[in-house]
BADO-256146 format. One line per field, with one value per atom (N, C-alpha, C): residue number from 1; x, y, z; atom name. Coordinates in Angstrom, 1 decimal, always signed. Example, Ala and Ser with C-alpha at 12.3 -4.5 7.8 and 13.67 -1.06 7.14 Angstrom:
seq: [1 / 1 / 1 / 2 / 2 / 2]
xx: [+13.2 / +12.3 / +13.2 / +12.8 / +13.7 / +12.9]
yy: [-5.7 / -4.5 / -3.3 / -2.2 / -1.1 / +0.0]
zz: [+7.8 / +7.8 / +7.8 / +7.1 / +7.1 / +7.9]
atom: [N / CA / C / N / CA / C]
This chain:
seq: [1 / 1 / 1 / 2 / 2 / 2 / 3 / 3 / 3 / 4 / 4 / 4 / 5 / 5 / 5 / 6 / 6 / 6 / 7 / 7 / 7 / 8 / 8 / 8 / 9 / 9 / 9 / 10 / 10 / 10 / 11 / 11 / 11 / 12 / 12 / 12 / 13 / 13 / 13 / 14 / 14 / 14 / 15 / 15 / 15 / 16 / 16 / 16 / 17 / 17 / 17 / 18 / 18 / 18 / 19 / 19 / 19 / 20 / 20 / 20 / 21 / 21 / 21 / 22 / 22 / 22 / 23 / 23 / 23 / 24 / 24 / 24 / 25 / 25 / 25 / 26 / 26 / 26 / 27 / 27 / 27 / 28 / 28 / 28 / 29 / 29 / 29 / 30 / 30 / 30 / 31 / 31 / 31 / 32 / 32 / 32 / 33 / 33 / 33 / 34 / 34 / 34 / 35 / 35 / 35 / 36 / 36 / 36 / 37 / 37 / 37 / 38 / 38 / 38 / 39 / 39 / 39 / 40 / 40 / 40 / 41 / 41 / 41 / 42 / 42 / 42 / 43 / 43 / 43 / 44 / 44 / 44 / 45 / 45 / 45 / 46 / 46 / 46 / 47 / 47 / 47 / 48 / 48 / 48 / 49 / 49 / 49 / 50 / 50 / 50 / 51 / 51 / 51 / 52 / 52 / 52 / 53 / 53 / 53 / 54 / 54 / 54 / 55 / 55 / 55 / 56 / 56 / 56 / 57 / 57 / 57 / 58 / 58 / 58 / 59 / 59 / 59 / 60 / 60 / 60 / 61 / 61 / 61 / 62 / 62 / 62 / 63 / 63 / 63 / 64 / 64 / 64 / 65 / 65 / 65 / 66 / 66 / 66 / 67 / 67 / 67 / 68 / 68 / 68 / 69 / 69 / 69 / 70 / 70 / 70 / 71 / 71 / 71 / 72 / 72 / 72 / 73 / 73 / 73 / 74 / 74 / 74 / 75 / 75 / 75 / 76 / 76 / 76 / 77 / 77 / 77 / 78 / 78 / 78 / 79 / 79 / 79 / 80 / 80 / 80 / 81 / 81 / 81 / 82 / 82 / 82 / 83 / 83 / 83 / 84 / 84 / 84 / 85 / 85 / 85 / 86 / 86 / 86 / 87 / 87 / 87 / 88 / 88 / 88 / 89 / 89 / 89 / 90 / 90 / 90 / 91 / 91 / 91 / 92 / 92 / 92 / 93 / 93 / 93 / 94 / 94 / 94 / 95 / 95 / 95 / 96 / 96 / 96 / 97 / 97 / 97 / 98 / 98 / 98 / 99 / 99 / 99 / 100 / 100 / 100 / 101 / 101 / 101 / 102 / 102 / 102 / 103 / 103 / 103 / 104 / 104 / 104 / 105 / 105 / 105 / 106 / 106 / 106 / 107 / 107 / 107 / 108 / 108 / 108 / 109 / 109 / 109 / 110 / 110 / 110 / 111 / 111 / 111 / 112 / 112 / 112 / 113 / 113 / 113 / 114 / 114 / 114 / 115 / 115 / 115 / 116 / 116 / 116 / 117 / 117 / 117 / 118 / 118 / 118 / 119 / 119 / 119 / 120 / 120 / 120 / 121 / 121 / 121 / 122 / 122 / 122 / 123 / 123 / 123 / 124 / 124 / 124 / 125 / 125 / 125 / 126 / 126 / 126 / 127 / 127 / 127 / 128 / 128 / 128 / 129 / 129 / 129 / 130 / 130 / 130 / 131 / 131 / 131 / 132 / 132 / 132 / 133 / 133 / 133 / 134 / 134 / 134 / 135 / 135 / 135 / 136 / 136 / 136 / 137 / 137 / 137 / 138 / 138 / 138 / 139 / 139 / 139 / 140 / 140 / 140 / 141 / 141 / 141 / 142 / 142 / 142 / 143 / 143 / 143 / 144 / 144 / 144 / 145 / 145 / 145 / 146 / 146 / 146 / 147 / 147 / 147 / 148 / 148 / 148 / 149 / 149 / 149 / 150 / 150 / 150 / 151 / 151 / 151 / 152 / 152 / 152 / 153 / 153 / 153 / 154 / 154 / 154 / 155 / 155 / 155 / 156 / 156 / 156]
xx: [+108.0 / +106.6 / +106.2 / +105.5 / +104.7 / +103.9 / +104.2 / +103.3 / +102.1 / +100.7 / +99.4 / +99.0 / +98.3 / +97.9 / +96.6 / +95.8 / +94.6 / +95.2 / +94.1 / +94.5 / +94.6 / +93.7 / +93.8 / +94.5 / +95.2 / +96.1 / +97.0 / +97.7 / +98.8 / +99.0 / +97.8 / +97.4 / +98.0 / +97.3 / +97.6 / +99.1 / +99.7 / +100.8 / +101.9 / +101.3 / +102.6 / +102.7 / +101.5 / +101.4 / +101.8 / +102.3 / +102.9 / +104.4 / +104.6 / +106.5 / +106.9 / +107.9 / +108.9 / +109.4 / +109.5 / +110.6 / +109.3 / +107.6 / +107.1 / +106.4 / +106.1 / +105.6 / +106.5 / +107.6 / +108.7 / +108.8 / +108.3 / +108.6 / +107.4 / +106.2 / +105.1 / +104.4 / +104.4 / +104.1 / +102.9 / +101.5 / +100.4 / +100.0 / +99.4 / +98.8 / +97.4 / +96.7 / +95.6 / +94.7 / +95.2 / +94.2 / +95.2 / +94.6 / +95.5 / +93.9 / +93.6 / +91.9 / +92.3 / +91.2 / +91.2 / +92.1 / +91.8 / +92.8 / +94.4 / +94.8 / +96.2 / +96.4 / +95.7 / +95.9 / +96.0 / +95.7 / +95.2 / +96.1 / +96.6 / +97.1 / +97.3 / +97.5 / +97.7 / +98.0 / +99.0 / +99.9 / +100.1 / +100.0 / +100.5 / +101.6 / +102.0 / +102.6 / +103.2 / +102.6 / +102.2 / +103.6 / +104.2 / +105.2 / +105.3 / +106.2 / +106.2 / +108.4 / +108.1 / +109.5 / +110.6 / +109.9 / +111.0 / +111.3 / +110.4 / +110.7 / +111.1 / +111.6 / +111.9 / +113.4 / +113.9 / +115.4 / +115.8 / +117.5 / +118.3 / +117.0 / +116.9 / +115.7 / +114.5 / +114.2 / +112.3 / +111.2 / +111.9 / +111.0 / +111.6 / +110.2 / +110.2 / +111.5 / +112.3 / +113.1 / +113.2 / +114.3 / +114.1 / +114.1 / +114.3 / +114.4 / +112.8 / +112.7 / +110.8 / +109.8 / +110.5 / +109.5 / +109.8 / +111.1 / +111.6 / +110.5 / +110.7 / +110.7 / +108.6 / +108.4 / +106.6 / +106.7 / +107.5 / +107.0 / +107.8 / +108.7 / +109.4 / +109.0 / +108.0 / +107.5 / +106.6 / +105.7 / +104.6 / +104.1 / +105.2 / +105.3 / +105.7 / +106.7 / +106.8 / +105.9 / +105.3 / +104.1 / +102.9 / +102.5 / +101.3 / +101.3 / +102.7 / +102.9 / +102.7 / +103.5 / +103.5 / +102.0 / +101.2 / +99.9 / +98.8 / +99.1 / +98.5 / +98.5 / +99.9 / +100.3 / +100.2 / +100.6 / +100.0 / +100.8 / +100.9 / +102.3 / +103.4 / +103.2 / +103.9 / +104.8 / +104.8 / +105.8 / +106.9 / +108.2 / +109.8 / +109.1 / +109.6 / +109.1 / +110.1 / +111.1 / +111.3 / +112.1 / +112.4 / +112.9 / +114.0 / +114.5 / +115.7 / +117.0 / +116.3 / +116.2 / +115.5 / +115.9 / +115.1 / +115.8 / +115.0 / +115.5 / +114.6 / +115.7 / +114.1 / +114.9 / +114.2 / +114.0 / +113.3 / +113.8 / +113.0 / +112.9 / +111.4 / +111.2 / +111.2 / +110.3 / +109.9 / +110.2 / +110.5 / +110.4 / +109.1 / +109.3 / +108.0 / +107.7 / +106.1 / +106.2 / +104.4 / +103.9 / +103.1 / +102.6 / +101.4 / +100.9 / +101.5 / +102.2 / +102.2 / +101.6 / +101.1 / +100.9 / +101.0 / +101.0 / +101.1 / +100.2 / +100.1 / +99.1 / +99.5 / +99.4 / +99.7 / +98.3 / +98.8 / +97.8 / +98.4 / +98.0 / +98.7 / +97.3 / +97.8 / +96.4 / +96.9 / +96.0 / +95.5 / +96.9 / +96.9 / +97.8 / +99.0 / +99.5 / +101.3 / +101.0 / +100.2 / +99.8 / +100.0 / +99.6 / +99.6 / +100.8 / +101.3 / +103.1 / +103.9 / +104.0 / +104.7 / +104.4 / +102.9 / +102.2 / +103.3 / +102.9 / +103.0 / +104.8 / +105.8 / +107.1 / +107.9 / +107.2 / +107.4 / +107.2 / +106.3 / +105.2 / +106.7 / +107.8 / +108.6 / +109.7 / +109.7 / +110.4 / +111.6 / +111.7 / +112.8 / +112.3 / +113.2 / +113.1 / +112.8 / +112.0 / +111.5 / +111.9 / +112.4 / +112.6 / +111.5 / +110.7 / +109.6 / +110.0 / +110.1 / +109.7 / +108.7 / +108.2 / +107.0 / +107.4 / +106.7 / +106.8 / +105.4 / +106.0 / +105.2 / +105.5 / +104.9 / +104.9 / +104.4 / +104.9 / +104.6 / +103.9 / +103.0 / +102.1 / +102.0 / +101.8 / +101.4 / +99.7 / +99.5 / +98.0 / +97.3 / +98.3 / +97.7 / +98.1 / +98.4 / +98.7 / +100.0 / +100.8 / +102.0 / +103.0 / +103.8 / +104.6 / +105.7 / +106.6 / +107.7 / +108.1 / +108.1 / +109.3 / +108.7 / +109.6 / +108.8 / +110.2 / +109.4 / +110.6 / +109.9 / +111.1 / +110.8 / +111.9 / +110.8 / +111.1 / +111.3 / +112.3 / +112.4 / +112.2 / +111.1 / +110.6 / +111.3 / +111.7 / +111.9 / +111.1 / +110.3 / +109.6 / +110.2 / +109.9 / +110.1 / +109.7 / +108.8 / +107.8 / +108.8 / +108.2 / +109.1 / +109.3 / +110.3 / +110.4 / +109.4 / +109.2 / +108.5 / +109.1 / +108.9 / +109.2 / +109.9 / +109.8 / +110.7 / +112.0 / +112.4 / +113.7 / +113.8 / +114.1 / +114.0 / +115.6]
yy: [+120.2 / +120.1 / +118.6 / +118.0 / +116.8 / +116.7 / +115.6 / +115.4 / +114.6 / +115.5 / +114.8 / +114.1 / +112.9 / +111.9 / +111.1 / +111.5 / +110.6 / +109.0 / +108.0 / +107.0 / +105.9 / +105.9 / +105.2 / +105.4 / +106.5 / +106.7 / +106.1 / +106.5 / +105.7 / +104.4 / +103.7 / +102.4 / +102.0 / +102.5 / +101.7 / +102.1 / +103.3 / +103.3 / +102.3 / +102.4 / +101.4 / +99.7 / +99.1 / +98.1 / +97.5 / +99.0 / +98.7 / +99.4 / +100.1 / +100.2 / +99.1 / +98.8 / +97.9 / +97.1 / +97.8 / +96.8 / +96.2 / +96.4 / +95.9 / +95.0 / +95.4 / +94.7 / +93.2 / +93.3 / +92.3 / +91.3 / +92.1 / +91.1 / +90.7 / +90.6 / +90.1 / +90.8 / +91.8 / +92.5 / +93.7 / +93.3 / +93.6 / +94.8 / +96.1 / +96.5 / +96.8 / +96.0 / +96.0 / +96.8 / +97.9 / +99.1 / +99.9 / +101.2 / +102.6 / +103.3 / +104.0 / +104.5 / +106.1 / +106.5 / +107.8 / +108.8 / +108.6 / +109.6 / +108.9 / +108.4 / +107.9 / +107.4 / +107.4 / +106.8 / +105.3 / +103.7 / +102.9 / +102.2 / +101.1 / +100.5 / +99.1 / +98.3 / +96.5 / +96.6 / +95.4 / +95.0 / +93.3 / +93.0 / +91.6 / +90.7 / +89.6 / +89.5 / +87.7 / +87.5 / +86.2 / +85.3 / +83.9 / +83.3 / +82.6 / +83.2 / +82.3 / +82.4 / +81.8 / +80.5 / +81.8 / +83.5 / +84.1 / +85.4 / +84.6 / +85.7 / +84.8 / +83.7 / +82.7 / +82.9 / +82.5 / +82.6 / +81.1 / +80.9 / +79.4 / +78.6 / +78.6 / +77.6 / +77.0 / +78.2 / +77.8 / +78.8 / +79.9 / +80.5 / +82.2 / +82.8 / +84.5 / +84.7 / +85.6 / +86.3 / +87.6 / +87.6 / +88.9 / +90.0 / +90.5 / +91.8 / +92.2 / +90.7 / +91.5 / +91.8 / +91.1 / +91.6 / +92.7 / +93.2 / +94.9 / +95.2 / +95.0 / +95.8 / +96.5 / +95.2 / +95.7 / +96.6 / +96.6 / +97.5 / +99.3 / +99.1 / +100.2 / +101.5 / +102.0 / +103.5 / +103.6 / +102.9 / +103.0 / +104.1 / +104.1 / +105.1 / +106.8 / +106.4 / +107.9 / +108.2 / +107.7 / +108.4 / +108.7 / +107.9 / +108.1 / +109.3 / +109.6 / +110.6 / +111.6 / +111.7 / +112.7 / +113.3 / +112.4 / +113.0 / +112.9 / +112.7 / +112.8 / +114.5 / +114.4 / +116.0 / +117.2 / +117.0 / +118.1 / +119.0 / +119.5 / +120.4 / +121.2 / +121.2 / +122.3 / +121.5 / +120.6 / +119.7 / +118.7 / +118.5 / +117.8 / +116.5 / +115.1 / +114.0 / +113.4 / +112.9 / +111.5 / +110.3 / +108.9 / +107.7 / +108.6 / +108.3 / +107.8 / +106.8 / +105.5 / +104.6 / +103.5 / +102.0 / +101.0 / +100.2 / +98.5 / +97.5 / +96.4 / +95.2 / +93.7 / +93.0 / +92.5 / +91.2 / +90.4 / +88.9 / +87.6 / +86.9 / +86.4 / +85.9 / +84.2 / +84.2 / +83.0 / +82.4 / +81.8 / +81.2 / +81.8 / +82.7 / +82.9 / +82.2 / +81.9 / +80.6 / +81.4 / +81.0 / +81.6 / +82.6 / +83.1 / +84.7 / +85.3 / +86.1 / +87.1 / +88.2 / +89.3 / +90.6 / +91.3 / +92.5 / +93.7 / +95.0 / +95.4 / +96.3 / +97.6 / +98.5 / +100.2 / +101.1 / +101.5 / +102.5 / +103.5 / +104.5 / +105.8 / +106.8 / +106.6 / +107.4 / +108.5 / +109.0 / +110.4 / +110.9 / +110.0 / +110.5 / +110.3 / +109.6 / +109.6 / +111.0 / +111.1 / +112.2 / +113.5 / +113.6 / +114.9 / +115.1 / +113.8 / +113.7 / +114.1 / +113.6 / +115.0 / +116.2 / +116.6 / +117.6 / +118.5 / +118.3 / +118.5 / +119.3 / +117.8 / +117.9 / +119.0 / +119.3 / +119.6 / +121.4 / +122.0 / +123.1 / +124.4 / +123.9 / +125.3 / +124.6 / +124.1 / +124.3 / +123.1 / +122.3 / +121.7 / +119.8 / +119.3 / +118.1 / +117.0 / +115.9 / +114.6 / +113.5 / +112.6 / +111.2 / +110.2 / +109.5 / +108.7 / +107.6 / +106.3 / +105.1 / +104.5 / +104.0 / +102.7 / +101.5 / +100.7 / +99.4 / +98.7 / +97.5 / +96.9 / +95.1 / +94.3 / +92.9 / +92.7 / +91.8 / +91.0 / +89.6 / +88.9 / +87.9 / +86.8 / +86.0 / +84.5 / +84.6 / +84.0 / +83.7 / +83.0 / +82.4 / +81.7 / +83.2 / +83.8 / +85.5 / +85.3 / +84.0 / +84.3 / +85.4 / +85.8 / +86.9 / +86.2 / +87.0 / +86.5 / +87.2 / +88.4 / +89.7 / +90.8 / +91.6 / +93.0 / +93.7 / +94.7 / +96.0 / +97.3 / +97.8 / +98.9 / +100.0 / +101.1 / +102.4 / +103.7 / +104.4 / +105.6 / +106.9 / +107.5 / +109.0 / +110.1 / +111.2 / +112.1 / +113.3 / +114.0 / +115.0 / +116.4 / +117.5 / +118.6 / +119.8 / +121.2 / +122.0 / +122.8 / +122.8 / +123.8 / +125.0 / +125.5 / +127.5 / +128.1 / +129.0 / +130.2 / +130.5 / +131.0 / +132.1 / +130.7 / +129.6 / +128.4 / +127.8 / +128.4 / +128.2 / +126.9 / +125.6 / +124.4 / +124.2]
zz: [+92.4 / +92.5 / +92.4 / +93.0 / +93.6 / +92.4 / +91.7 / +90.4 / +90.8 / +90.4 / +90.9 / +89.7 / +90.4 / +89.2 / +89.8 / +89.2 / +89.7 / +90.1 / +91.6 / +92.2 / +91.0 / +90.2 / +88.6 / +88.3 / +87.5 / +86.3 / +87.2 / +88.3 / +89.2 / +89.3 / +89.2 / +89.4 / +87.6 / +86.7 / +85.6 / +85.0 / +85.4 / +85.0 / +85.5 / +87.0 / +88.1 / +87.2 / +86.9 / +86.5 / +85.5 / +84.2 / +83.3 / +82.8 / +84.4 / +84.8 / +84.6 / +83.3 / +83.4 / +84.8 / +86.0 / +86.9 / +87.4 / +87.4 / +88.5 / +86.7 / +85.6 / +84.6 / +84.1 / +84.6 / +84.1 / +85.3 / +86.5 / +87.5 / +88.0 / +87.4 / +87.6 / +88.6 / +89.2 / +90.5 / +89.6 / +90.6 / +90.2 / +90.9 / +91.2 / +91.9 / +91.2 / +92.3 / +92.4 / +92.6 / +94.2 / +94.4 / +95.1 / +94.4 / +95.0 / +95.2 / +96.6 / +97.1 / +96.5 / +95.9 / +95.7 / +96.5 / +97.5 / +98.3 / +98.8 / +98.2 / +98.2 / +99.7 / +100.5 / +101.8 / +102.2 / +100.3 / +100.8 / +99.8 / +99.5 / +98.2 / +98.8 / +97.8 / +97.5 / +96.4 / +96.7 / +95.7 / +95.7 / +94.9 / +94.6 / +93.6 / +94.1 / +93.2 / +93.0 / +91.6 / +92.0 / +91.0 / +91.7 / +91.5 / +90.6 / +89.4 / +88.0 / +87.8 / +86.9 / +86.5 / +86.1 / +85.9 / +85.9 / +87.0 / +88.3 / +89.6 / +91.1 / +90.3 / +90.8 / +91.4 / +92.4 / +92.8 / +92.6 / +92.8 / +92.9 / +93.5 / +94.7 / +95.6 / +95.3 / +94.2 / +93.8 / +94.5 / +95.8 / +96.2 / +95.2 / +95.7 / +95.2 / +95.1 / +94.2 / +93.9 / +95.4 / +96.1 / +97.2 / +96.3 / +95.4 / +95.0 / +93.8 / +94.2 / +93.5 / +94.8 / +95.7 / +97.0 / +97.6 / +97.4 / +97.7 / +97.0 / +95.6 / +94.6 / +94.9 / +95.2 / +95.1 / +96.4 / +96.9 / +98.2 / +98.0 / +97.3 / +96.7 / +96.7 / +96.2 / +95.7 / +96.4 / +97.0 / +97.8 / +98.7 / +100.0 / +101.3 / +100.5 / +99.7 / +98.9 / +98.2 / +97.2 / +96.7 / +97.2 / +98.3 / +99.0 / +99.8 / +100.4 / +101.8 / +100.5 / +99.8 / +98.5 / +98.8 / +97.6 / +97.1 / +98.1 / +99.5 / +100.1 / +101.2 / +101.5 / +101.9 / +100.9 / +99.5 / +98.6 / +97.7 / +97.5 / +96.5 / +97.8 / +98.9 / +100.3 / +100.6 / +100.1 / +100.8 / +99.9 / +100.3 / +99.5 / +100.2 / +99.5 / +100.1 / +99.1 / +99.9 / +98.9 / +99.9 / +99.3 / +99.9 / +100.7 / +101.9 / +102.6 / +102.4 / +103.0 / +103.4 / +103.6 / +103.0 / +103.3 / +103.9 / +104.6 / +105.1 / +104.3 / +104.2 / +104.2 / +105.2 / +106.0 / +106.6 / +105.9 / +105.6 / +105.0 / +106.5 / +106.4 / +107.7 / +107.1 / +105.9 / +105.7 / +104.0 / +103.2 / +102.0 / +101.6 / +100.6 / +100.0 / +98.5 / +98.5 / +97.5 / +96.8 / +95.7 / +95.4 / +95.4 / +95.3 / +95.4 / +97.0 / +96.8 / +98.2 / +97.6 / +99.1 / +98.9 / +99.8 / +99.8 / +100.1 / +100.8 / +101.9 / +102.2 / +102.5 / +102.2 / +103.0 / +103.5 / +103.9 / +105.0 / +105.8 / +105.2 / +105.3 / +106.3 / +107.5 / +108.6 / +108.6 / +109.2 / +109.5 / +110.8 / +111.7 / +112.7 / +112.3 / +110.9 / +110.7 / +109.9 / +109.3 / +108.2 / +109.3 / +110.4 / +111.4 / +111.7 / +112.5 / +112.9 / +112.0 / +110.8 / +109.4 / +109.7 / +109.6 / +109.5 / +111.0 / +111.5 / +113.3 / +113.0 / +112.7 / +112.6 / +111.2 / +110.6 / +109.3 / +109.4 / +110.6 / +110.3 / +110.5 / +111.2 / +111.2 / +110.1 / +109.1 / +108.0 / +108.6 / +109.2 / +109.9 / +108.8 / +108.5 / +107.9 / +108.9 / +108.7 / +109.0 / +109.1 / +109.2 / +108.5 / +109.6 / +108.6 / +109.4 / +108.7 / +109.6 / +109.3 / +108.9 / +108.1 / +107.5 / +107.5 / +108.1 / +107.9 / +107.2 / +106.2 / +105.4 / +105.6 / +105.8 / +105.7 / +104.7 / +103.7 / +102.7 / +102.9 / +102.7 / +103.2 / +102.2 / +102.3 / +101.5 / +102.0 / +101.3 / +101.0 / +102.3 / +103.1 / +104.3 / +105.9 / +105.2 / +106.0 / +106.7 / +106.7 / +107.1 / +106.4 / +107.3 / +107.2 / +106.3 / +104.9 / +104.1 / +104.5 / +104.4 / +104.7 / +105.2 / +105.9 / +106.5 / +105.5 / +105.0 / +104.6 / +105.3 / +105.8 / +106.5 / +105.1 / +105.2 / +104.3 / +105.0 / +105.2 / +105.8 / +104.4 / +104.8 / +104.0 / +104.6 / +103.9 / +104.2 / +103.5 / +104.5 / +104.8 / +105.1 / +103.9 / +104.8 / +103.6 / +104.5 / +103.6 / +102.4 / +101.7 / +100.7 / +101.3 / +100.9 / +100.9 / +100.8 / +101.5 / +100.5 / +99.3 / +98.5 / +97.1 / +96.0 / +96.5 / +95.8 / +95.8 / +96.4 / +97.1 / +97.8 / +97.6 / +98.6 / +98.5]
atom: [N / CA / C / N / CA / C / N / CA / C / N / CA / C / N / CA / C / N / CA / C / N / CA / C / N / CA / C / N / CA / C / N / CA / C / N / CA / C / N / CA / C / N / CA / C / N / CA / C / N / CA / C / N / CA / C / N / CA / C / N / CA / C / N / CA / C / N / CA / C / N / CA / C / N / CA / C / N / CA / C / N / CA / C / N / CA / C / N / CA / C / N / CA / C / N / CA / C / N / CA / C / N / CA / C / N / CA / C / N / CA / C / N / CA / C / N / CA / C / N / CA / C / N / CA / C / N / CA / C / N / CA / C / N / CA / C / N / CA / C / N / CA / C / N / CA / C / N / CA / C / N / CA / C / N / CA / C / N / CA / C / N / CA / C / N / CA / C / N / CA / C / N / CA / C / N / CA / C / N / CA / C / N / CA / C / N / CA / C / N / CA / C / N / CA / C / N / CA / C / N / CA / C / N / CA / C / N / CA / C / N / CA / C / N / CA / C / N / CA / C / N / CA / C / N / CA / C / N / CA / C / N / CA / C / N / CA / C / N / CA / C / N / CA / C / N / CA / C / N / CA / C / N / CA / C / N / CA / C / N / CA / C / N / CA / C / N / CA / C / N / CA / C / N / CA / C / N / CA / C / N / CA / C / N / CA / C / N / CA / C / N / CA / C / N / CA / C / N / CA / C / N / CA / C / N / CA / C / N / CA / C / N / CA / C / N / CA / C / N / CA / C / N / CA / C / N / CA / C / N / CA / C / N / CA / C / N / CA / C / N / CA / C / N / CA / C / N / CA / C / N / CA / C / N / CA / C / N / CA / C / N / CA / C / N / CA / C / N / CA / C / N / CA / C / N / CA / C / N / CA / C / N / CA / C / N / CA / C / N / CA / C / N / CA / C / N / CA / C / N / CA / C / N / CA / C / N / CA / C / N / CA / C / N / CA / C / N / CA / C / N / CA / C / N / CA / C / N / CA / C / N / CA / C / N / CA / C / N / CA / C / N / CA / C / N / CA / C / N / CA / C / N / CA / C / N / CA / C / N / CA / C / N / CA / C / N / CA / C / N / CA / C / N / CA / C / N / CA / C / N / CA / C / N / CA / C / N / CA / C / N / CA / C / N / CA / C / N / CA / C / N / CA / C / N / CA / C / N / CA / C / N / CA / C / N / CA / C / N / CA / C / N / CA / C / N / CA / C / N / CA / C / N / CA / C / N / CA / C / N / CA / C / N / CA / C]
């Protein structure tokens, strides 16, 4: 069962998860209907790598849970949803505050909906760019979700 949690309570618990609370990684806004979130995460002396830029594995890290939770409590208790698969690409040296945007529409929401309705399993790609403050691109992580309706009678 798909644990429902008000877009707040999500918001304040994510913030003070150990992996995203230790590694300085903020979220800022999760929208009532789980379709909208930002994340931030801003550069201090212990999310630092050898070079002086962001640590790669705090910029996974903020992008991490995002695509699964959102598809989650957005589609409803009918539906199995969890990670796949991920990628990062580093495009650029990331250096101060980067962030983070998702947006979970209506038409990826249907294409589940659509692919999912005779009981058959999913795997949908998301992609997310991480940004510096001047909107250049640091990293894209791409997340593969896997989608598919529960049983009747409980049986998944």
């Amino acid at each position: 069962m798909a644990r429902r949690v008000s877009a707040s309570t999500l918001r304040r618990v994510l913030n003070v998860w150990p992996p995203f609370l230790f590694a300085g990684i903020r979220v800022r806004a999760v929208s009532g209907d789980f379709r909208h979130a930002r994340v931030e995460l801003r550069q201090c002396w212990y999310n630092r790598n050898f070079v002086g830029t962001h640590f790669g594995g705090s910029l996974f890290a903020m992008t991490d849970p995002f695509w699964m939770i959102m598809t989650m409590q957005a589609l409803g208790d009918g539906y199995i949803v969890w990670d796949k698969a991920a990628t990062i690409d580093f495009i650029k040296p990331g250096r101060g505050m980067v962030s983070a945007e998702f947006d979970l529409g209506d038409d990826v929401l249907g294409q589940i909906r659509d692919a999912t309705a005779g009981g058959d399993k999913y795997l949908h790609w998301f992609e997310t760019d991480v940004t510096d403050t001047g909107g250049d691109v640091v990293a894209r992580v791409r997340k593969q979700v896997y989608v598919r309706r529960k049983r009747p009678g409980g049986g998944n």
